[in-house]
C-alpha positions as CSV (number, residue, x, y, z in Angstrom):
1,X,0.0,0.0,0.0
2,X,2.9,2.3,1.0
3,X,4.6,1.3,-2.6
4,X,1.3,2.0,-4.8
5,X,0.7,5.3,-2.7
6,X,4.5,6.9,-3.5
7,X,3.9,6.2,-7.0
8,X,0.1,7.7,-6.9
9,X,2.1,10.8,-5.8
10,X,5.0,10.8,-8.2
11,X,2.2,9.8,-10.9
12,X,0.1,13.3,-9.6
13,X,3.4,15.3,-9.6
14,X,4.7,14.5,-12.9
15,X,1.3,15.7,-13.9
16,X,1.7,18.6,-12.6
17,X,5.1,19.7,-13.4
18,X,3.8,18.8,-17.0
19,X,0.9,20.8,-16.9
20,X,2.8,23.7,-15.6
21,X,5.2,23.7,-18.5
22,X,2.2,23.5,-20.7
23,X,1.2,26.7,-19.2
24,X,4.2,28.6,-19.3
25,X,4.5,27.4,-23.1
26,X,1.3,28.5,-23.9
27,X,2.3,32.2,-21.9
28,X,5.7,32.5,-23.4
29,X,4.6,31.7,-26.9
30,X,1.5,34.3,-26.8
31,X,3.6,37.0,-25.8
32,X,6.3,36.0,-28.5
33,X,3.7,36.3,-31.0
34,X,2.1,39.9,-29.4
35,X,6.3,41.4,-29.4
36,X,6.7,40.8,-32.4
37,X,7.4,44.0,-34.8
38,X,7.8,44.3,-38.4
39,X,9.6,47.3,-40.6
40,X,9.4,47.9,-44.3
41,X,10.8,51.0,-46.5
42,X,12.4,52.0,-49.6
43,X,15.7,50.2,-49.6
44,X,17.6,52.5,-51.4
45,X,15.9,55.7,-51.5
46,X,16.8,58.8,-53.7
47,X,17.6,59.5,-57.2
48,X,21.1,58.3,-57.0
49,X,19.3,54.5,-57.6
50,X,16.9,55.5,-59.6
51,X,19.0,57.0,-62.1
52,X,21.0,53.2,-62.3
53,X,17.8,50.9,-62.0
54,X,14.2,50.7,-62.6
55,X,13.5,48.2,-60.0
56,X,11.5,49.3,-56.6
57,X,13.4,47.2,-53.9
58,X,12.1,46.8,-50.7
59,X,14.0,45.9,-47.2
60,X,11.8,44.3,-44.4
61,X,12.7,43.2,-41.2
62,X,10.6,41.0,-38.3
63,X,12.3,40.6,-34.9
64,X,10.7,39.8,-30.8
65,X,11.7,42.9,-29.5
66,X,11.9,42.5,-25.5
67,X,10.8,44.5,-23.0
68,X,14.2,45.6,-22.2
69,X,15.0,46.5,-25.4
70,X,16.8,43.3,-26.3
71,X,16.1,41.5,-29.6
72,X,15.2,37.5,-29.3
73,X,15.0,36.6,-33.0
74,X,15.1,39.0,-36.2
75,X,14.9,37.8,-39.7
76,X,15.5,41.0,-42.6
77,X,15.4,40.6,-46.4
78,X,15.0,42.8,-49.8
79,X,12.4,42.1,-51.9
80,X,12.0,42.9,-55.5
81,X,9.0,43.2,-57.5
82,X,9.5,41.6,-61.0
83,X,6.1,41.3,-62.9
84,X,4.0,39.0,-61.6
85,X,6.5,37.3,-59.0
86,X,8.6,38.6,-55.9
87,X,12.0,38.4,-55.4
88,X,13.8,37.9,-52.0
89,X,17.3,38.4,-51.5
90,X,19.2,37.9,-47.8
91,X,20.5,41.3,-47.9
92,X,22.0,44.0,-50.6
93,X,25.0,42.1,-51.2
94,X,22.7,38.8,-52.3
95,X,21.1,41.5,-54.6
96,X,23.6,43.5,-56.4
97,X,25.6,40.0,-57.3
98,X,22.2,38.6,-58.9
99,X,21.2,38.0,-62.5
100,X,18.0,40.4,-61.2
101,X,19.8,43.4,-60.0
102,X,22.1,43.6,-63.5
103,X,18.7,42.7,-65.5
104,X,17.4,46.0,-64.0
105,X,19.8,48.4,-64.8
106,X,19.1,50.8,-66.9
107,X,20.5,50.8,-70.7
108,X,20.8,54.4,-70.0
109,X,23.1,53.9,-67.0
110,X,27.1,53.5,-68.7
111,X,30.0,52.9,-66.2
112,X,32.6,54.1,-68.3
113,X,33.4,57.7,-66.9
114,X,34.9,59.3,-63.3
115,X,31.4,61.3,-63.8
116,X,29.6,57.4,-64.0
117,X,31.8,55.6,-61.5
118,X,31.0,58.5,-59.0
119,X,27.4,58.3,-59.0
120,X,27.7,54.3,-58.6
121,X,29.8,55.4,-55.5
122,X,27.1,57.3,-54.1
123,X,24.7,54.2,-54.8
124,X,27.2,52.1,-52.3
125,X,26.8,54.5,-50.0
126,X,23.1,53.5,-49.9
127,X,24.5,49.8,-49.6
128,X,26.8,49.8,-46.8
129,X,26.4,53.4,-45.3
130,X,30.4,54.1,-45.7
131,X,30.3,57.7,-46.7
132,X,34.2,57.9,-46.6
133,X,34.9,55.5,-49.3
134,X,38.7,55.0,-50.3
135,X,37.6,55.8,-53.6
136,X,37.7,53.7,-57.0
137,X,39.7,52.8,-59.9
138,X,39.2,51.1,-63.2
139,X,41.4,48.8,-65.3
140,X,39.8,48.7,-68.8
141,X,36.0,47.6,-68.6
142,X,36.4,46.4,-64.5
143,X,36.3,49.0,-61.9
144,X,36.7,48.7,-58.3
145,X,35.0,50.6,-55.5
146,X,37.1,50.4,-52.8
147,X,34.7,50.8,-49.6
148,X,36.9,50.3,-46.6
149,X,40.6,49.3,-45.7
150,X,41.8,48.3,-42.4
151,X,44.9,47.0,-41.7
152,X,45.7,45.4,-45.1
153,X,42.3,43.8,-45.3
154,X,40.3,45.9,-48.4
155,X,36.5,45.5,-49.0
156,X,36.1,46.3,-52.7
157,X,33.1,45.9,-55.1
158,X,34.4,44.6,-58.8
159,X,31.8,45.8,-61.4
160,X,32.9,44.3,-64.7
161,X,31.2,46.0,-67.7
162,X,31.0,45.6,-71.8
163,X,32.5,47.4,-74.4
164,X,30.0,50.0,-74.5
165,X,29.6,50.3,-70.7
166,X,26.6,48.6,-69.6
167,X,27.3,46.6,-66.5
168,X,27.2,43.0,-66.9
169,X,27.9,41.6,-63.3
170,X,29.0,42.8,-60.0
171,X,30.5,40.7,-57.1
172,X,32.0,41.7,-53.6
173,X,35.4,40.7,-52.0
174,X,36.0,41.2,-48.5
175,X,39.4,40.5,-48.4
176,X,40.9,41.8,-51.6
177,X,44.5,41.3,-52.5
178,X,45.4,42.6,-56.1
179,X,47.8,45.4,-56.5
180,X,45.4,48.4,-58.1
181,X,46.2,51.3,-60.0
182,X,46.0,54.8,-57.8
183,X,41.9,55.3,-56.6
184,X,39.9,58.4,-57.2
185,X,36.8,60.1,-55.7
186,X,37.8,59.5,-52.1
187,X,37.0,63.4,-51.1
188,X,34.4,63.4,-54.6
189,X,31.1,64.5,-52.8
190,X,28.2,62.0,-53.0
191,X,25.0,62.8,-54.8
192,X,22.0,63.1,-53.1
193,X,21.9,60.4,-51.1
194,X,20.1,61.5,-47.4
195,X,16.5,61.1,-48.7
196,X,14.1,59.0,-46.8
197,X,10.9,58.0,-49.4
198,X,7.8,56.9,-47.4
199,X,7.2,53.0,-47.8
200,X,4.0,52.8,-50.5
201,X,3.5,49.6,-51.9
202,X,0.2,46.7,-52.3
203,X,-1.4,44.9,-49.5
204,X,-0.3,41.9,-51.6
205,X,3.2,43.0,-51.6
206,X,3.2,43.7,-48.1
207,X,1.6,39.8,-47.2
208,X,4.2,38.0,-49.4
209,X,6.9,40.0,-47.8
210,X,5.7,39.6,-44.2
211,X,4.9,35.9,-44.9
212,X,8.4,35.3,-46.0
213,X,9.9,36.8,-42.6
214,X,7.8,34.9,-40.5
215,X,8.8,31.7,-42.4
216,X,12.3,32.5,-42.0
217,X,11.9,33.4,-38.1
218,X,11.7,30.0,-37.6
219,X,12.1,28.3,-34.1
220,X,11.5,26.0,-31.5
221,X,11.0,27.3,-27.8
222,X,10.5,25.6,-24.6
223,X,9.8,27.2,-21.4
224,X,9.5,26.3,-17.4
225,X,7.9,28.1,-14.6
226,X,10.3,29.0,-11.6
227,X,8.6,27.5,-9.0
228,X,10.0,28.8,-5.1
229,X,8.0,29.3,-2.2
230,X,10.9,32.6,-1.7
231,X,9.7,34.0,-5.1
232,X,5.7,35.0,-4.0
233,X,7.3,36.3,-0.9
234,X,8.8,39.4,-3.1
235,X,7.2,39.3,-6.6
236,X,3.1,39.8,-6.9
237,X,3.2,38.2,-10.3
238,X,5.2,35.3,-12.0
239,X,8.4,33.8,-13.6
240,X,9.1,31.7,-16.7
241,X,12.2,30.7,-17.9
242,X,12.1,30.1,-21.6
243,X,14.4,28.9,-24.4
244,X,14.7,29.8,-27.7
245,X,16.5,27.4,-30.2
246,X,17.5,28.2,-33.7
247,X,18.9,26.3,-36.7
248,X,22.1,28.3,-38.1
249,X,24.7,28.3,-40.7
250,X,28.2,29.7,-40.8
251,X,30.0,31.3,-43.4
252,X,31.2,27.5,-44.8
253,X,27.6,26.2,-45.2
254,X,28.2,24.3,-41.9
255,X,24.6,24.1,-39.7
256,X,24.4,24.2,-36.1
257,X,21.8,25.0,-32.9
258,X,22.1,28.2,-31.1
259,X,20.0,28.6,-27.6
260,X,19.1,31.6,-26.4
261,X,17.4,31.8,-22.8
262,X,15.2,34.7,-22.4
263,X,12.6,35.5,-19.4
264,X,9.1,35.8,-19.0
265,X,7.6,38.2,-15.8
266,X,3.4,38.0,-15.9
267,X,2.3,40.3,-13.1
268,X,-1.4,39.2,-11.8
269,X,-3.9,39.1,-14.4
270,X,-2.2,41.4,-16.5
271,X,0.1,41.1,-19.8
272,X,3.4,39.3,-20.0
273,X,6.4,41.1,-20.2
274,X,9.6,39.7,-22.3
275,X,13.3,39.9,-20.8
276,X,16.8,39.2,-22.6
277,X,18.0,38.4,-18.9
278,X,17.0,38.1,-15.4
279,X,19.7,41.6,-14.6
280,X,17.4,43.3,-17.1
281,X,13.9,42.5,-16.0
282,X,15.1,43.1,-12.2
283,X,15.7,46.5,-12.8
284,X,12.5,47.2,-15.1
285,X,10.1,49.6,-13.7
286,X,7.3,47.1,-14.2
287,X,8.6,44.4,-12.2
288,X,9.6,46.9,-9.7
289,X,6.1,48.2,-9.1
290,X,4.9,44.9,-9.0
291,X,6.7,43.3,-5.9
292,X,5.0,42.4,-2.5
293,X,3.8,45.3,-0.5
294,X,4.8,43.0,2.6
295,X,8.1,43.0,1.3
296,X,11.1,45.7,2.3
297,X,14.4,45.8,2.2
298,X,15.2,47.0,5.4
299,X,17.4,44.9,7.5
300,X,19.2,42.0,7.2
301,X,16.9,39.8,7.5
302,X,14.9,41.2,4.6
303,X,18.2,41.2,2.8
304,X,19.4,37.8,3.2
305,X,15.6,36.7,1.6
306,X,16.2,38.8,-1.6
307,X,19.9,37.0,-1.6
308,X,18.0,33.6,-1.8
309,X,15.6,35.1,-4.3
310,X,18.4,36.3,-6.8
311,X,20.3,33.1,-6.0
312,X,16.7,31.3,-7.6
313,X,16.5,33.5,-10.6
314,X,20.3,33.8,-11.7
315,X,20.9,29.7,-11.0
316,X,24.4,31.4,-11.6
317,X,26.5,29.3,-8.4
318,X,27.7,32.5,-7.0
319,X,30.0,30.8,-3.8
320,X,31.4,34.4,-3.2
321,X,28.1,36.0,-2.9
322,X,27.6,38.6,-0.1
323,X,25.2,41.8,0.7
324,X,25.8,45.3,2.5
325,X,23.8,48.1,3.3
326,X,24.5,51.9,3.8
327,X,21.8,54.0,4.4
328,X,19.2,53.4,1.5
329,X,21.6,51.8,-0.6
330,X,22.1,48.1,-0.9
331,X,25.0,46.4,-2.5
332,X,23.9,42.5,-3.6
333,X,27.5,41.1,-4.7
334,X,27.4,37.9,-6.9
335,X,31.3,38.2,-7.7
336,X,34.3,40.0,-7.1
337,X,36.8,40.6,-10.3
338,X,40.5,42.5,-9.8
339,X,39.1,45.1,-6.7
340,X,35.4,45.2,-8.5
341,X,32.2,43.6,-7.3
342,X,29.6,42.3,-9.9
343,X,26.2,42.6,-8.7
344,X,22.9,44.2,-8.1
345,X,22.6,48.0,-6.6
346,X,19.7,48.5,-4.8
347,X,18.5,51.7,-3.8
348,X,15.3,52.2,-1.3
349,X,13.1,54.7,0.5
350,X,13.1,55.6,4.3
351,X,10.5,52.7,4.3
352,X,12.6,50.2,2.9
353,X,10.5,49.8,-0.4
354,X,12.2,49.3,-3.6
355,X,12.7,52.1,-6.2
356,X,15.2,51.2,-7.7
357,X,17.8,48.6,-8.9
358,X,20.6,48.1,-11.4
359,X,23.3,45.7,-12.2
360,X,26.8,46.8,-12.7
361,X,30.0,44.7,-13.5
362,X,31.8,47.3,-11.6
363,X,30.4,48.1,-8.1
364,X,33.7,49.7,-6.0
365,X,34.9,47.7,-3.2
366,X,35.3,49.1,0.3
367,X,34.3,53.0,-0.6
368,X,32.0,54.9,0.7
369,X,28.4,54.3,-1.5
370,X,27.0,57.2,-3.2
371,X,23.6,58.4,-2.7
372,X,21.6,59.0,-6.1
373,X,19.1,60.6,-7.6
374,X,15.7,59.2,-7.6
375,X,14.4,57.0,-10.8
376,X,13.6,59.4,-13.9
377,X,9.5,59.6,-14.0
378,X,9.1,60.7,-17.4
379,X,4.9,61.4,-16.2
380,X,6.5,63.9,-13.8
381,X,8.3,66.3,-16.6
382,X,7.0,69.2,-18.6
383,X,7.4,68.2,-22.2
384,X,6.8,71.5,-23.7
385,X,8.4,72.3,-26.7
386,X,9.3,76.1,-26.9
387,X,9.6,78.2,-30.1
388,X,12.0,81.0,-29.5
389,X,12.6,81.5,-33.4
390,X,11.2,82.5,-35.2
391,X,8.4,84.3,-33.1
392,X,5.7,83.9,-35.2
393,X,3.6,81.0,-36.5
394,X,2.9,82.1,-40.0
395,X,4.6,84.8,-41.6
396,X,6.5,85.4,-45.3
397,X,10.4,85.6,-46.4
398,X,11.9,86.6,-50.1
399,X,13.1,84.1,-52.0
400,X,16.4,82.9,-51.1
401,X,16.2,83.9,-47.7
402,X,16.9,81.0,-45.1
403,X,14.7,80.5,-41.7
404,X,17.1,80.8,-38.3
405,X,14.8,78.0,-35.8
406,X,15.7,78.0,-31.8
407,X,13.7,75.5,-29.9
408,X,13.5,75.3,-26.2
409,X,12.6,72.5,-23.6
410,X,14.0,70.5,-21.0
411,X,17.4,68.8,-22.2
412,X,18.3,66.7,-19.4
413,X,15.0,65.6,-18.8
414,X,15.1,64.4,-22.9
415,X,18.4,62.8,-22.6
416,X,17.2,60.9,-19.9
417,X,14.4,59.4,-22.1
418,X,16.7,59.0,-24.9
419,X,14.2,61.3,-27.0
420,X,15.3,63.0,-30.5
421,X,14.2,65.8,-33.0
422,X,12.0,65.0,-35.9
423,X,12.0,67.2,-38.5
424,X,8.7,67.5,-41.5
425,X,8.5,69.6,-44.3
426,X,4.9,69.6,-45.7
427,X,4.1,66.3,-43.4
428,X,6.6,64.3,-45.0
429,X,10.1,63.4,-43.4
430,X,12.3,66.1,-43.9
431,X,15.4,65.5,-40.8
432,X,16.2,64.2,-37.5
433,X,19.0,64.6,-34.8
434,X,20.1,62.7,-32.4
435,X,23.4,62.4,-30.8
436,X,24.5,60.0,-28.5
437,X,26.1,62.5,-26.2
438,X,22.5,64.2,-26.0
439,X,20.2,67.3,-27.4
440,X,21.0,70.3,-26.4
441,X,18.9,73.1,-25.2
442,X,18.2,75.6,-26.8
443,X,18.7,73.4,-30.4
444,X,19.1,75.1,-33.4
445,X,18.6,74.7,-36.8
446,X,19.0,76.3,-39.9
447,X,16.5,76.2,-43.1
448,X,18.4,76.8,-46.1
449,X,17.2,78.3,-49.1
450,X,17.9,75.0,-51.4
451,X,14.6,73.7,-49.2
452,X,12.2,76.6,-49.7
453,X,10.8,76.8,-53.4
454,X,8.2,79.4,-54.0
455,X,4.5,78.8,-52.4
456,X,3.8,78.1,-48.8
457,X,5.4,75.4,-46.9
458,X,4.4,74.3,-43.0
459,X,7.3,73.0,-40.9
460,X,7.1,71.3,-37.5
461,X,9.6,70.5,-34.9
462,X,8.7,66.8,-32.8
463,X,10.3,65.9,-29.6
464,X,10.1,62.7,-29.7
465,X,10.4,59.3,-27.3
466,X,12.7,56.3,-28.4
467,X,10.5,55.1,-31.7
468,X,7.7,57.1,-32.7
469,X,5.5,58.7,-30.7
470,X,5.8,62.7,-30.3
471,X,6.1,64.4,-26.6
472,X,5.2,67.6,-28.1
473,X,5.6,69.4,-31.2
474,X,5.7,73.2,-32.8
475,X,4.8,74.2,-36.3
476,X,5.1,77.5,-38.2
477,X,4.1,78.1,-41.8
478,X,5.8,79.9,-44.1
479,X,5.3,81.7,-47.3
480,X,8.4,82.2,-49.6
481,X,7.4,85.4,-52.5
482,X,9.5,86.0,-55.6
483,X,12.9,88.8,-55.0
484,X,11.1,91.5,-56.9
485,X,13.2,95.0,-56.7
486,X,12.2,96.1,-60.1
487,X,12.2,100.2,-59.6
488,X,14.0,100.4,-56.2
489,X,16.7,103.1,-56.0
490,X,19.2,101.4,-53.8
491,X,20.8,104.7,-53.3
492,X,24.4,103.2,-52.5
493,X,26.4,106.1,-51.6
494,X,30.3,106.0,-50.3
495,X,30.8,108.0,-47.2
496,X,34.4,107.2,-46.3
497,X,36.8,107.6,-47.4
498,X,35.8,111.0,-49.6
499,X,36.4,109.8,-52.6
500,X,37.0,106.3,-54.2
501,X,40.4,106.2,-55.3
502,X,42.8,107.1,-52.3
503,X,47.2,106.9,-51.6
504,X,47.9,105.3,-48.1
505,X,51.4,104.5,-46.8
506,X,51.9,100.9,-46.0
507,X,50.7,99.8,-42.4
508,X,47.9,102.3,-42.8
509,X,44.3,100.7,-42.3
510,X,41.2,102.6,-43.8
511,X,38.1,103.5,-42.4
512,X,35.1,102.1,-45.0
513,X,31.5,103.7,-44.4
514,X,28.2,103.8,-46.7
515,X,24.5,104.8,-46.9
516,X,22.2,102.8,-48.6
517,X,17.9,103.1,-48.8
518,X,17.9,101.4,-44.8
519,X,13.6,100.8,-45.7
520,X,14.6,99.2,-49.2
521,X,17.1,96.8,-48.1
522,X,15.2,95.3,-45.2
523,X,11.7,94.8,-47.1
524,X,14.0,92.7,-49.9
525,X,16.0,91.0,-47.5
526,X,18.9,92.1,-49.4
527,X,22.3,91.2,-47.9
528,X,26.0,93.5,-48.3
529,X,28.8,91.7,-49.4
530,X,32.5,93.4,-49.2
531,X,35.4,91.9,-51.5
532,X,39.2,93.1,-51.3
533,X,40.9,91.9,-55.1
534,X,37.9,90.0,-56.4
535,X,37.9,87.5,-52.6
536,X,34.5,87.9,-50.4
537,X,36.2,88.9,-46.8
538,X,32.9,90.2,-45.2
539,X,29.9,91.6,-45.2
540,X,26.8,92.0,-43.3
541,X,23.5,89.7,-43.4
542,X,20.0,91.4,-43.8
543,X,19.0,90.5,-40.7
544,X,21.5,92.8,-39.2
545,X,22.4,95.1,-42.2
546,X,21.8,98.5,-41.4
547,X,22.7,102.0,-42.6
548,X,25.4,103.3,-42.6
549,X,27.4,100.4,-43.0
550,X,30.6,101.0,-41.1
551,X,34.2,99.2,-40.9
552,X,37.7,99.0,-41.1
553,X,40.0,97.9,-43.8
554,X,43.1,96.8,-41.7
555,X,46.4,97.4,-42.9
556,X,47.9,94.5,-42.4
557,X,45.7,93.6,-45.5
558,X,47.4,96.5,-47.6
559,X,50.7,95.7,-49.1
560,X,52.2,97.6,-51.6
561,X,50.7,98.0,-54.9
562,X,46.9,98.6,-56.2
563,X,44.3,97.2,-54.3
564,X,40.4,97.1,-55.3
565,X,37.9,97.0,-52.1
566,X,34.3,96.4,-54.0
567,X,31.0,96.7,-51.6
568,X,27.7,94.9,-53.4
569,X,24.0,94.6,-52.2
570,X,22.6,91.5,-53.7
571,X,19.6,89.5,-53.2
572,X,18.8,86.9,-50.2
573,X,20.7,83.4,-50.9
574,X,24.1,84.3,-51.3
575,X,27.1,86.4,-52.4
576,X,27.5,84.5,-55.9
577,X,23.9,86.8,-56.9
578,X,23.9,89.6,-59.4
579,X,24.8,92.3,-57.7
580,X,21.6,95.6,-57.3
581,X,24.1,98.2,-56.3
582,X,28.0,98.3,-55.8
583,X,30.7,100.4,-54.8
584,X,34.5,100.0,-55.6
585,X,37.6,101.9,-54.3
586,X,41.0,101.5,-55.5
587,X,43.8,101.9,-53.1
588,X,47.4,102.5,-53.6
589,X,49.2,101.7,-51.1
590,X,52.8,103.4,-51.1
């Protein structure tokens, strides 16, 4: 009886271990499904590729973004539209060293040319982002496009073409040895190549493409609950540990299984929440605001618990594991490494509740531990967006006039956040900034004329958080008019010196002043310009250009011999306009 009744328990345990994994499978899988995000665009926007191909080609991407931030799985791919079918290709390389890539050149496209070779360059520069190209060189009908060169090691695209230039295959070598004749266009400017073109295509393009990912993100996953009577004692919710296996394939067509262990928190009756690691998901604000209420860290009793609780979750066999408290400040050490702890910091209230916690790889040992700043609340900070320039929403400029912007808001609170700038011309993508040391307030940015055509344009400034959803945003619409001075008398008159051809001794500098119609010059937005021997050396923008127009032409300038000081108005956009009114002096200098 005592026989048949341990196996009726071992019997109703398996059971239930097996029923528990069940669950968690079912959890981990749902919420795999849920994180998953896809991205499609232009893959080579602009009307550098255009010009070379007629083919639309498309890059998508699927990965499991975590809640951390960490990706799981990913699977990316170009596809390419050709009649009736789709082409997919593993990435641009696949692509550009395909029969479909060549067959979609254009016949009007010849490599055979610097002028040619240059705007393929700028095409590269869509493929592997490397603006500062060594440059290329061609030996009869095969060029190479060096891309990069590090320590003897070149990356080169060969393009070979026919007699008549038409490209007739393309292939890439990472690891090119051949001696080649001196490159060109390394400093060549690209052509325009920092376009973004919104991502228009069929709902039957966009299936086959997303079908195609998801086939590719292929997988098998298993998954346990972590089952501890210490875990409920700290954590409202649940935890899963879950496994990820993959098939892969090296560089040598060899195939092999890679495991990846990822974790799954499911607070109470609420969604499940994704984590690359169990240091990640500690330190997440959801897991934190989900722990016990009964639960505080506030002696060492309380602190030897949360040990045993990390020792459940990590499974990492930490023998040199130890914890110390100073003030609201707890240091959970898993490791020490040359003088450094590895471990958890773990900062409280006055209460002992949790509100933060962090794992470093390099706590210092045996110093004093330094208070910080509470967690960043994002829900607690003003998010206004502040338009200092200009001041008004809607107003007009003259053609080939530029638009000064200075925003406002609160920097460190952005940086913080990791937010950046969107930029939109018209509604359409027109910039962004971000920088990985931070924005900067205020943030400035300048409008130049090559982006404001005649008519009315509306431009609007976004703060926005990591991805894409706006914290606040400013807009101010603008109306560019034609430069129209027909019948202005300028009235450019030279004031000093008396008259405009003058004797100085050498060393001798030479007071410059002129009156111009003040009331003209600023309705026009006309700008001065002052040259000494045909060379622009200053001037004075319309903004600030007011008469009389007064400065010094230093002697140190004025060697011995004739010199020729010109002074021009010209029209907004730049000192290479016709000139409306101009002033010259000649100077001897003796």
């Amino acid at each position: 009886m005592k026989l048949l009744r341990q196996g009726f328990l071992l019997f109703v345990l398996t059971c239930l271990m097996t029923s528990l994994s069940a669950g968690a499978l079912e959890v981990v899988e749902s919420a795999i499904e849920s994180s998953k995000t896809s991205y499609y665009e232009i893959a080579f926007p602009g009307p550098v590729f255009q010009e070379i191909s007629s083919a639309t080609v498309y890059a998508g991407s699927i990965e499991l973004l975590l809640h951390d931030g960490s990706v799981a799985l990913e699977s990316s791919a170009l596809f390419v539209p050709e009649g009736n079918s789709i082409q997919s290709f593993g990435d641009a390389e696949d692509y550009l060293t395909s029969p479909s890539f060549i067959k979609s050149l254009r016949p009007s496209y010849l490599l055979r040319s610097d002028e040619d070779a240059e705007l393929f360059q700028s095409f590269l520069y869509l493929v592997d982002g490397n603006y500062f190209s060594e440059g290329y060189s061609n030996i009869g009908n095969t060029w190479y496009f060096v891309r990069d060169e590090f320590f003897g090691d070149i990356d080169v695209w060969i393009v070979e073409t026919n007699k008549t230039g038409n490209i007739i295959s393309a292939t890439h070598d990472h690891d090119f040895q051949m001696e080649l004749p001196e490159l060109r266009g390394s400093m060549t400017p690209l052509h325009d190549v920092d376009q973004y073109e919104r991502c228009q295509t069929t709902e039957s393009i966009m299936h086959y493409m997303e079908q195609t990912l998801i086939e590719d993100l292929s997988y098998t996953l298993e998954a346990q609950s972590l089952e501890n009577p210490i875990l409920p004692q700290i954590w409202n919710g649940n935890w899963i540990e879950a496994w990820i296996t993959t098939e892969e394939m090296d560089a040598d067509g060899y195939q092999y299984s890679s495991t990846l262990t990822i974790y799954a928190y499911t607070p109470e009756e609420e969604e499940v929440y994704l984590f690359g690691s169990i240091e990640a998901a500690l330190g997440e604000t959801v897991v934190i605001e989900d722990m016990n209420p009964s639960f505080t860290l506030s002696g060492g009793e309380q602190a030897s618990l949360f040990e045993q609780a990390l020792d459940v979750l990590l499974d990492d066999n930490a023998p040199e594991k130890y914890h110390t408290g100073q003030g609201n400040t707890w240091l959970f050490i898993r490791q020490e490494w040359f003088g450094e702890g590895m471990g958890f910091i773990v900062r409280t209230n006055e209460q002992g509740e949790i509100l933060s916690l962090e794992y470093s790889y390099s706590i210092p040992l045996g110093e004093v531990i330094v208070e910080e700043e509470p967690p960043f609340d994002p829900s607690s900070v003003d998010w206004t967006l502040t338009k200092v320039e200009p001041e008004e929403d809607s107003f007009q400029i003259i053609e080939g006039e530029g638009i000064s912007v200075t925003l406002e808001f609160d920097a460190y609170a952005a940086n913080q956040m990791g937010a950046w700038m969107l930029t939109q011309l018209d509604d359409e993508f027109y910039g962004m900034s971000y920088d990985s040391a931070g924005l900067s307030s205020p943030y400035y940015d300048w409008i130049s004329t090559d982006e404001l055509p005649l008519g009315e344009h509306t431009f609007s400034y976004s703060l926005m958080e990591p991805g894409d959803i706006p914290l606040d945003t400013i807009a101010f619409t603008v109306k560019v008019e034609p430069f129209d001075a027909s019948g202005v008398d300028w009235n450019l008159c030279l004031v000093a010196p008396a008259s405009n051809s003058i004797e100085v001794a050498k060393g001798t500098s030479v007071p410059l002043s002129l009156t111009f119609n003040d009331e003209a010059t600023n309705q026009h937005g006309v700008n001065l310009v002052l040259r000494h021997q045909g060379e622009v050396v200053g001037g004075e923008n319309s903004q600030y250009l007011r008469s009389p127009f007064e400065t010094m032409i230093p002697g140190s300038v004025l060697t011995p011999g004739m010199h020729i000081v010109e002074v021009f108005l010209v029209p907004p956009g730049g000192s290479d306009k016709p000139p409306l009114a101009v002033k010259s002096i000649i100077i001897k200098v003796t």
